[in-house]
C-alpha positions as CSV (number, residue, x, y, z in Angstrom):
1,X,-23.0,14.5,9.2
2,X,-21.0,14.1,5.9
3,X,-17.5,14.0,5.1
4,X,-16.3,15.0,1.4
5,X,-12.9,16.1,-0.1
6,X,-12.7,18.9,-1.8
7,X,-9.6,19.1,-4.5
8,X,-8.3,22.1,-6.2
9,X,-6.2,23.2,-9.1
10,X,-5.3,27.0,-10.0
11,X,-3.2,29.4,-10.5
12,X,-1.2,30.4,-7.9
13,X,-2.5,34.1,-6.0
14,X,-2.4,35.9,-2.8
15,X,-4.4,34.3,-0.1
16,X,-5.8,31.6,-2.1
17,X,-6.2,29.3,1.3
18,X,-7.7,32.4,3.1
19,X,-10.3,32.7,0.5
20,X,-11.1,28.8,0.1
21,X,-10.8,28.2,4.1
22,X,-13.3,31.0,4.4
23,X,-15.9,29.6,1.9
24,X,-15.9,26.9,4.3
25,X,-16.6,28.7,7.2
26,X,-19.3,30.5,5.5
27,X,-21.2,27.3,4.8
28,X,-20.4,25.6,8.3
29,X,-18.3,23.3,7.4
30,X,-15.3,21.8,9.8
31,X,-11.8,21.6,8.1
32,X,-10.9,17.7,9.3
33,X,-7.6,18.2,7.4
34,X,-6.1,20.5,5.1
35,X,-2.9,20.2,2.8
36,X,-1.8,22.7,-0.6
37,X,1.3,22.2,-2.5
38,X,2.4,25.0,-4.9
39,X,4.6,24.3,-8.2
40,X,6.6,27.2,-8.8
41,X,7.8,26.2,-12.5
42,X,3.9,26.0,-13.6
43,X,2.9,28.4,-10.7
44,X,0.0,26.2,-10.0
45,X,-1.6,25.7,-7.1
46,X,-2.9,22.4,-5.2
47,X,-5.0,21.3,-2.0
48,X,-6.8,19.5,-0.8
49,X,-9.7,19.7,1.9
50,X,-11.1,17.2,3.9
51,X,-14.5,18.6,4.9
52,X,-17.3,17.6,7.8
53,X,-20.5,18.8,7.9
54,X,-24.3,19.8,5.9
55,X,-23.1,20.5,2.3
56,X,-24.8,21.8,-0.4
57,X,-22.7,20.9,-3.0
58,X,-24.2,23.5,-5.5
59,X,-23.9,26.6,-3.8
60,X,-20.5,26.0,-2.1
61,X,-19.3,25.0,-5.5
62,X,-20.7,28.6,-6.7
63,X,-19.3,30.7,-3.8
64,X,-15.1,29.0,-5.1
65,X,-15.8,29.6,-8.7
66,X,-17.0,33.2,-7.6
67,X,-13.1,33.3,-5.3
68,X,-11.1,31.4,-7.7
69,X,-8.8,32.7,-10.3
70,X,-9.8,32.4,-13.9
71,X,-9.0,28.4,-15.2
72,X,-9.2,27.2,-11.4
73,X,-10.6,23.7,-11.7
74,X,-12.5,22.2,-8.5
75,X,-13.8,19.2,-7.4
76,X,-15.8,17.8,-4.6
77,X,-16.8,14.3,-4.1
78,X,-17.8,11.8,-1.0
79,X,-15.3,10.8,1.1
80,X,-14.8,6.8,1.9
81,X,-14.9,3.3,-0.1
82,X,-14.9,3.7,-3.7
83,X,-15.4,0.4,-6.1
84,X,-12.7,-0.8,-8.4
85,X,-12.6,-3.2,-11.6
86,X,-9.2,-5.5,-11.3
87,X,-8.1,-6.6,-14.7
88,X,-5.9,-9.8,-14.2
89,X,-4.7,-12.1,-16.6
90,X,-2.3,-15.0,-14.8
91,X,-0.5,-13.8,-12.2
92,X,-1.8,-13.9,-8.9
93,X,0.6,-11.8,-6.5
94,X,-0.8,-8.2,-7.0
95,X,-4.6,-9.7,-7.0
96,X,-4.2,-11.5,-4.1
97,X,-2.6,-8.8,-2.3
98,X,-5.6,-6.7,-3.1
99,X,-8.0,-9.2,-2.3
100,X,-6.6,-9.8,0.9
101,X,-6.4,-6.4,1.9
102,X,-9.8,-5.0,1.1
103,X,-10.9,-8.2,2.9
104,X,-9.2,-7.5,6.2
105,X,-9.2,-3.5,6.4
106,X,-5.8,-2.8,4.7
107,X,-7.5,-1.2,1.9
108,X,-10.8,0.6,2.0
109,X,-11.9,-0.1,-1.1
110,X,-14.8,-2.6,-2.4
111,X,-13.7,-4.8,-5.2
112,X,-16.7,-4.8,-7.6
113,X,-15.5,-7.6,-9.6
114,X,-12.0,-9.4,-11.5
115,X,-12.5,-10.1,-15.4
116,X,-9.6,-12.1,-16.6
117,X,-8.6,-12.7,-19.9
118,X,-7.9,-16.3,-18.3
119,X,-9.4,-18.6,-16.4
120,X,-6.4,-19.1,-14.5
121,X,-7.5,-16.8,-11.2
122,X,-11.2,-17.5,-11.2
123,X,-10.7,-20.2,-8.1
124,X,-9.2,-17.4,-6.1
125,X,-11.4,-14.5,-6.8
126,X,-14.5,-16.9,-5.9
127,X,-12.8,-17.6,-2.3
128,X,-13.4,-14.0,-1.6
129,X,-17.7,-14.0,-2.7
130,X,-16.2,-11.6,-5.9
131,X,-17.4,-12.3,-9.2
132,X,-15.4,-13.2,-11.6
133,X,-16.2,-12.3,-15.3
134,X,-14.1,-14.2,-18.0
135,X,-13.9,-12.4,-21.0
136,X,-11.3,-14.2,-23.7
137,X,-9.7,-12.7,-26.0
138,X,-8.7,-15.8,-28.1
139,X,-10.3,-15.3,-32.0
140,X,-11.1,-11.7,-31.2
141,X,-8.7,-8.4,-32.2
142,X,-7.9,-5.8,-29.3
143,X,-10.4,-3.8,-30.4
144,X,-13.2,-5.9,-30.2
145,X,-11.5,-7.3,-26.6
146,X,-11.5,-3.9,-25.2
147,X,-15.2,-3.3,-26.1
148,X,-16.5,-6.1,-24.6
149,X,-14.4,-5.4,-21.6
150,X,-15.4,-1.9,-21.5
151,X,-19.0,-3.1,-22.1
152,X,-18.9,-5.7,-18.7
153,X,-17.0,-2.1,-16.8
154,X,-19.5,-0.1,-17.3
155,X,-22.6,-2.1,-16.5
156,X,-20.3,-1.9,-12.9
157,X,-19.4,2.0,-12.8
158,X,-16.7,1.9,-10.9
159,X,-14.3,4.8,-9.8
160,X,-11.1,3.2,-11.1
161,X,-9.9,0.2,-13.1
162,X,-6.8,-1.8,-11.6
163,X,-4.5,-3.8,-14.1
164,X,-3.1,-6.4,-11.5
165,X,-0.6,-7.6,-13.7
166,X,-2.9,-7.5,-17.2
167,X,-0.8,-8.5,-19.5
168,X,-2.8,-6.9,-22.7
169,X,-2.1,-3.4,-24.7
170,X,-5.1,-1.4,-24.4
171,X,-6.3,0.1,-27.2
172,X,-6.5,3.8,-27.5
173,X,-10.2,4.0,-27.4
174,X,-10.4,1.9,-24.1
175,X,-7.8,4.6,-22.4
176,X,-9.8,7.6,-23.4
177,X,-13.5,6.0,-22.0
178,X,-11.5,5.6,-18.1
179,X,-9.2,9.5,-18.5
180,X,-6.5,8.9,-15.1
181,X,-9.0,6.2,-14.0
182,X,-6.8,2.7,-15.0
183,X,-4.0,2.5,-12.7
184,X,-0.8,-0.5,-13.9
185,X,2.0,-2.0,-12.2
186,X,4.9,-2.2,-14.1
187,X,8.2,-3.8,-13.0
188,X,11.1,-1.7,-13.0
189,X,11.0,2.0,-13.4
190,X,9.7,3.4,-16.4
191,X,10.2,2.5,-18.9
192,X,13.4,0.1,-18.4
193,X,12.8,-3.4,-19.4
194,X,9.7,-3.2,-21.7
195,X,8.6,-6.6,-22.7
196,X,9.2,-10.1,-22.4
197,X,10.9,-11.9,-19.0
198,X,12.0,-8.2,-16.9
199,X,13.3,-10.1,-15.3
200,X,15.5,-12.5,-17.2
201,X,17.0,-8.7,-19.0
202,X,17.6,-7.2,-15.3
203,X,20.0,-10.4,-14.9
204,X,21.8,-10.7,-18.1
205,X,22.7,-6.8,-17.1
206,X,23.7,-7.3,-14.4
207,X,21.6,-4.6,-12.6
208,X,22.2,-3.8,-8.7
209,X,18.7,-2.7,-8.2
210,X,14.9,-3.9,-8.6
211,X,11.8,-1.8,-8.6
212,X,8.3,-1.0,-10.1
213,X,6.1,1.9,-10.4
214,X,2.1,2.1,-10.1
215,X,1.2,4.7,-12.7
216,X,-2.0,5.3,-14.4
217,X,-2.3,4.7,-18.1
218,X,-2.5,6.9,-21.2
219,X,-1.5,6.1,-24.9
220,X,1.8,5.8,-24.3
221,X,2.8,2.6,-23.1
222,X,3.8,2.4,-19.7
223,X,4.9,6.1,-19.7
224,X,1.4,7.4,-17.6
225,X,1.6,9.9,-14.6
226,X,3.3,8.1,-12.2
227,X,2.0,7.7,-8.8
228,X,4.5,5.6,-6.8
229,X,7.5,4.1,-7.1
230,X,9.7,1.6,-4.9
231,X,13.3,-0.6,-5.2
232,X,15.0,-3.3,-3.3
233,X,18.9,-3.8,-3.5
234,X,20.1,-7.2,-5.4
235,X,23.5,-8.3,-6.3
236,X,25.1,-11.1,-8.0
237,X,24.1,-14.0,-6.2
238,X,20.5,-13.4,-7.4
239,X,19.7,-15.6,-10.1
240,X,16.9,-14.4,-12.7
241,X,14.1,-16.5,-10.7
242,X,15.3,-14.8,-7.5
243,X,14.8,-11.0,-8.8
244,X,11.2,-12.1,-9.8
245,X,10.2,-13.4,-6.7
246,X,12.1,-10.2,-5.1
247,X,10.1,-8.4,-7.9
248,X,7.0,-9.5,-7.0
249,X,6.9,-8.0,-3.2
250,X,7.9,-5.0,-4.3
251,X,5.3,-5.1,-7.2
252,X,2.0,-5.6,-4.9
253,X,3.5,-3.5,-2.3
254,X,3.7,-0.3,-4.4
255,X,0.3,-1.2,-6.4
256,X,-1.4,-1.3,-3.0
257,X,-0.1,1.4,-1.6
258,X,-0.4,3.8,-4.9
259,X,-4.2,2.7,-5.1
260,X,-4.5,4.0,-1.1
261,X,-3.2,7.7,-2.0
262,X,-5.5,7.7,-4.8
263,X,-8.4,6.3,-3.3
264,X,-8.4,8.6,-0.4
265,X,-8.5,10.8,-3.5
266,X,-4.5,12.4,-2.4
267,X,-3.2,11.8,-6.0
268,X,-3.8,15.0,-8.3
269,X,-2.8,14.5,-12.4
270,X,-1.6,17.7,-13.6
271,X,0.2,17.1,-17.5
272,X,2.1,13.8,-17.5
273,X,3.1,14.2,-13.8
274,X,1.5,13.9,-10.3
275,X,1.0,15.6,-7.2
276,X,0.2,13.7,-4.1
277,X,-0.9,15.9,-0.8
């Protein structure tokens, strides 16, 4: 018995779920859960279907393009663990959170293997029996770093690429080989604080609140479809070093729990924005 989701995307009609639930009927397949959003300023229409049974993937596919409105766009893939890349370059909180969880069951994903741009994490990675591939970027322009990064990704083929606090611009042509497939963590919510110490300018404003927000990446920096957000309250007894170690929680916890929703393949990209069912 096999379990896949299946995701679509059209415009909104009468009895789209009818039509779709029915398809899956026809081919014997058992509904395990079922959830459809629709977007009345685009009038476009989401679900999601999480489906157990025999599939033949080529003829069910047939039967919804036959059902579906014109520019309907529909997906159906394996349900379960799905590799990931981590890109890391010093900081170890939103690795080792991931680490720790695919380890022990809080994720179900299988980390294929970290490359760092530093050395700095290797000893932790290795604790976990996941290789760790070292690719410098010291004498080389983005453009050649990004191709021999892209080169070592590829020889893995993973789903998605994590930056676990990555601390490099990617070049335009590395963004367009992984389309919504590179998920970031970025402190704050977008796009305050770009930069230098976050931190250190949350202080000298004085702000009352802390956040981040697990997007994934396009060519515009740090303003990608964003998947999840989160804040914590602070006041004026927390010093610059406080906020980041306040930061920092809040940072792995919403990485980790943006990467669930869009491993269990919830998170649908639709324009610059996100739908998550």
């Amino acid at each position: 018995m096999q379990r896949k989701i299946l995701r679509t995307i059209c415009p909104d009609a009468k009895g789209l779920i009818a039509k779709i639930t029915n398809i899956c009927y026809k081919h014997q397949l058992n509904i395990v859960q079922n959830s459809e959003y629709v977007d009345h300023r685009t009038g476009r229409f989401f679900m999601r279907t999480e489906l157990e049974g025999i599939f033949n993937d080529e003829t069910l596919l047939a039967d919804l393009d036959d059902a579906l409105p014109e520019g309907s766009v529909r997906e159906l893939n394996e349900a379960g663990k799905q590799r990931i890349v981590i890109l890391v370059t010093k900081e170890a909180h939103c690795l080792g959170d991931l680490l720790m969880k695919s380890a022990y069951g809080g994720l179900d994903v299988e980390i294929a293997a970290v490359i760092g741009n530093h050395d700095t994490l290797r000893t932790l990675v290795e604790r976990f029996d996941i290789p760790f591939h070292l690719i410098s970027h010291e004498g080389l322009t983005r453009e050649e770093h990004d191709k021999q990064v892209v080169e070592a990704i590829d020889r893995i083929s993973p789903s998605y690429v994590v930056l676990a606090k990555y601390m490099r611009i990617l070049t335009p042509d590395f963004v367009r080989h992984y389309p919504n497939r590179i998920i970031n963590i970025h402190h704050s919510f977008l796009p305050a604080f770009i930069g230098a110490r976050p931190y250190h300018q949350a202080y000298e404003r004085g702000v009352k609140i802390i956040g981040a927000t697990a997007h994934f990446v396009n060519d515009n920096l740090d303003e990608g479809p964003i998947i999840m957000q989160d804040v914590i309250h602070v006041d004026h007894t927390y010093s610059a070093e406080d906020m980041a170690r306040a930061g920092k929680d809040v940072e792995k916890n919403v990485l980790s729990h943006g990467l669930h929703e869009v491993l269990a393949q919830r998170v649908f990209v639709y324009g610059n924005r996100t739908v998550i069912l």
